[in-house]
C-alpha positions in Angstrom: 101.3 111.1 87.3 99.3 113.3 89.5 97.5 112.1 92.6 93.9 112.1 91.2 94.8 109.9 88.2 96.7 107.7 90.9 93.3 107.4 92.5 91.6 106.8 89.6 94.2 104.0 88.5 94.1 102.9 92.0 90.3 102.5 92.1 89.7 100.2 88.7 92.6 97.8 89.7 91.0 97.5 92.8 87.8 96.6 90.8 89.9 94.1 88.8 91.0 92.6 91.9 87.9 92.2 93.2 86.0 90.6 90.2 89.1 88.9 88.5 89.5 84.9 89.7 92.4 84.2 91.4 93.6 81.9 88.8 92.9 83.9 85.9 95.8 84.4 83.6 96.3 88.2 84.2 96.5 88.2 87.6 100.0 88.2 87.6 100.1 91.6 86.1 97.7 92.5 88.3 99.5 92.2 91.3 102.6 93.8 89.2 100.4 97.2 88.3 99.8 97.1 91.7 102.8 97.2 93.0 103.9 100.0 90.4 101.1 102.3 91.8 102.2 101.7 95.1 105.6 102.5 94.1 104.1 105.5 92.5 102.4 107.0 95.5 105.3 106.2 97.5 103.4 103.3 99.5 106.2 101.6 99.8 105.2 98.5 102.0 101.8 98.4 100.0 104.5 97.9 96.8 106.1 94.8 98.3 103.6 93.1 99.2 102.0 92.7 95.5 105.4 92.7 93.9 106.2 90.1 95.9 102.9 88.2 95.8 103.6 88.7 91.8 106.7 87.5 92.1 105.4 84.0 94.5 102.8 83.3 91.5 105.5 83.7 88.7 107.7 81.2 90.9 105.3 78.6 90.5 104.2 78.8 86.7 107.7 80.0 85.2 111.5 78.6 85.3 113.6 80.6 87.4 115.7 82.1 84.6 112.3 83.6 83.1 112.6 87.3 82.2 109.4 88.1 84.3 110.8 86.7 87.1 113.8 89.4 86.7 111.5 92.2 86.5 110.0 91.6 89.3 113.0 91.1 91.5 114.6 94.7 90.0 111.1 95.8 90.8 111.9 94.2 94.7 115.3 95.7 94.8 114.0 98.8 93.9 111.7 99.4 96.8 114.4 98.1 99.0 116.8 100.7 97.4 114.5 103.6 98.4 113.6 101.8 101.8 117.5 102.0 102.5 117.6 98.5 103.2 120.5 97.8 101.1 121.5 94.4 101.8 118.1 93.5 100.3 118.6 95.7 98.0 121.9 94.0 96.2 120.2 90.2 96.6 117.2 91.4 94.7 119.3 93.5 92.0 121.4 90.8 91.7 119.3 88.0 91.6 117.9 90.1 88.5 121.3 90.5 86.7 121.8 86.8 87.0 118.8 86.2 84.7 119.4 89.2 82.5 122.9 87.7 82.0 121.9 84.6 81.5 118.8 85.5 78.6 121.1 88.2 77.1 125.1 88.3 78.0 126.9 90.7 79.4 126.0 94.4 77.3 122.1 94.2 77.0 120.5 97.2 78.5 119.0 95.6 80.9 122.1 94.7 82.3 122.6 98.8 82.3 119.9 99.0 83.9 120.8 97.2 86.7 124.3 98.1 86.7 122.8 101.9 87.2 120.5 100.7 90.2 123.3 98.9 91.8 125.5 101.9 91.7 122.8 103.9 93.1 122.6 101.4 96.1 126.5 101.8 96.5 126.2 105.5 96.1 123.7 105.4 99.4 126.2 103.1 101.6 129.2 105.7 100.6 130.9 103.1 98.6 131.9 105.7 95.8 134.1 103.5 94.1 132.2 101.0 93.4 128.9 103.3 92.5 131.6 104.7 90.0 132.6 101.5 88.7 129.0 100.6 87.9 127.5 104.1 86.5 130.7 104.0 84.0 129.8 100.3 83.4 126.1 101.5 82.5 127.1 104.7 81.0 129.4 102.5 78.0 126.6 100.1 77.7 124.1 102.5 77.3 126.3 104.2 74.8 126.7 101.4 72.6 123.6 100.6 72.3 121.9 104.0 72.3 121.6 107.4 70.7 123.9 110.0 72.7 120.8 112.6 73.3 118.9 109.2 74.8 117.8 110.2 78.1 119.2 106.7 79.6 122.2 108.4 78.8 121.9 111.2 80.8 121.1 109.6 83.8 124.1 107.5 83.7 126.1 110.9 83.2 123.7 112.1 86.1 125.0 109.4 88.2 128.2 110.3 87.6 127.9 113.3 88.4 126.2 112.3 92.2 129.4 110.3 93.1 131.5 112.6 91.9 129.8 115.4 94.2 129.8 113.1 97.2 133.6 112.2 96.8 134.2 116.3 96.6 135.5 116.5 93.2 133.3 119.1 92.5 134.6 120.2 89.2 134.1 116.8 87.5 130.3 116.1 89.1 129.9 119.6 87.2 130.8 118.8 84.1 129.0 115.2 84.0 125.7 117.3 85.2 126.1 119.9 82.8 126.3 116.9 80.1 123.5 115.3 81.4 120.9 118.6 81.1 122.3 119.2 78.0 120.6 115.7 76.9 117.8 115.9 79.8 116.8 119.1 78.0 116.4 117.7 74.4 114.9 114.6 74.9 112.9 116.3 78.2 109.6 118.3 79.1 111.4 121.9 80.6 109.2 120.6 84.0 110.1 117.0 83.6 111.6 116.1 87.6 114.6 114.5 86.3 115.6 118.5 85.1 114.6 119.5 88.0 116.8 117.1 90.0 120.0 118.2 87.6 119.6 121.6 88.6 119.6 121.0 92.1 122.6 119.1 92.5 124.6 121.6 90.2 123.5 124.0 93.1 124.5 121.4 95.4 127.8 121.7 94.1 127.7 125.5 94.1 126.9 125.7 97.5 129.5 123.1 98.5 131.9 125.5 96.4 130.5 128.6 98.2 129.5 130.4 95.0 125.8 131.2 97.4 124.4 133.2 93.9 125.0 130.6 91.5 123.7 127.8 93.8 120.7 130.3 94.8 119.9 130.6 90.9 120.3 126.6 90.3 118.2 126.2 93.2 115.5 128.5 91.9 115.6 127.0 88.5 114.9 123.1 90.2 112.2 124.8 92.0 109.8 126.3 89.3 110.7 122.8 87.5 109.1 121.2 90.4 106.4 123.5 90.9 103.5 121.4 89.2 100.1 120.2 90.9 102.2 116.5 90.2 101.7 115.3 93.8 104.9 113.5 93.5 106.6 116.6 93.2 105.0 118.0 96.1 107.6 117.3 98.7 110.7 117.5 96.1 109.6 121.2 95.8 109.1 121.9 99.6 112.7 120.6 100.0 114.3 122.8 97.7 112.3 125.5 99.0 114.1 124.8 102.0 116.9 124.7 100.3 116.7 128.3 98.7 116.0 129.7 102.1 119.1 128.2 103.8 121.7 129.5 100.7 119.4 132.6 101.5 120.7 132.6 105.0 124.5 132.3 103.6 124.6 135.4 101.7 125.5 138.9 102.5 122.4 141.1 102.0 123.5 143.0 99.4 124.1 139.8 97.5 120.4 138.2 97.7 
């Protein structure tokens, strides 16, 4: 969403907030769609407070197995995920599973859901085998239950494709990225960010090879996906920018 319609979102919830009694029965989601902008604008101690305020009002109307109660502690974990605070992170996440698990079993795609958000947790404290162990988990789930072009799908082959990179088997986290954009670019806008993220860890993995043309070209592609007035995008594009100039730097002359 770009910034303006961020603001714009921003400024009637604050309106609602203002005029909306504080036990009024929407007030809950409230507090939620707050949180979710926050999240969105990458105000990310603005986002736990209301997700957590939405998650202290919940706890005192619904039982503790509710399913609102388990979106709002995935919603939690996620901030804590991107915060780095991992410890957090996996009580939250888990906390969510346990009521996922409990309304649904074991195969729901929540429970992918969560699977893929603990592995991505794992993924960030180097534990590779257990961020492999959930993304598969996810990945079959996922499978099951949806069509193969589903773009759930292709992040879970995405996924695969990170740990796969960060454990050096660079041939495999190839062919699970090349798998995902296949999907990514059926299902996907051709400037969608999750494209744009596919393409630059395939040059990543090019540059980590040493092939400096191929990565410059996968490089290139993630940056004219990213380059949209989408303020979210913003920095994503100044990184890979970056990251152009420095396989750039690698290359004989002749070469660039």
């Amino acid at each position: 969403m770009k910034m303006n319609k961020l603001d714009e979102a921003e400024k009637h919830l604050r309106y609602l907030q203002d005029t909306m009694p504080d036990n009024h029965k929407d007030v809950i989601s409230l507090y939620s769609k707050l949180g979710d902008l926050a999240f969105a604008k990458d105000d990310l101690t603005k986002s736990l407070h209301w997700y957590q305020r939405a998650l202290k009002r919940k706890n005192q109307t619904l039982k503790w197995d509710d399913l609102n109660i388990a979106d709002s502690y995935n919603s939690i974990g996620s901030v804590f995920a991107k915060q780095k605070a991992h410890e957090e992170a996996h009580k939250s996440y888990n906390k969510a599973m346990e009521i996922w698990k409990r309304n649904f079993g074991d195969e729901h795609l929540a429970i992918a859901t969560c699977l893929s958000n603990i592995g991505t947790v794992y993924d960030s404290e180097k534990r590779y085998f257990d961020a492999h162990q959930c993304h598969n988990q996810a990945l079959m789930i996922r499978r099951k239950h949806l069509p193969p072009d589903h773009p759930d799908v292709a992040i879970s082959l995405h996924n695969l494709g990170v740990v796969h990179k960060n454990i050096g088997d660079l041939k495999k986290a190839l062919q699970y990225f090349e798998e995902s954009l296949l999907i990514k670019q059926k299902s996907l806008s051709f400037r969608h960010p999750s494209i744009a993220l596919t393409w630059e860890n395939m040059a990543s993995v090019y540059e980590q090879d040493l092939a400096f043309q191929k990565a410059l070209m996968y490089y290139e592609k993630a940056a004219e996906c990213y380059s949209s007035e989408d303020a979210s995008t913003k920095k994503k594009l100044a990184n890979v920018e970056q990251k152009v100039q420095r396989v750039k730097s690698k290359m004989p002359k002749r070469s660039r």
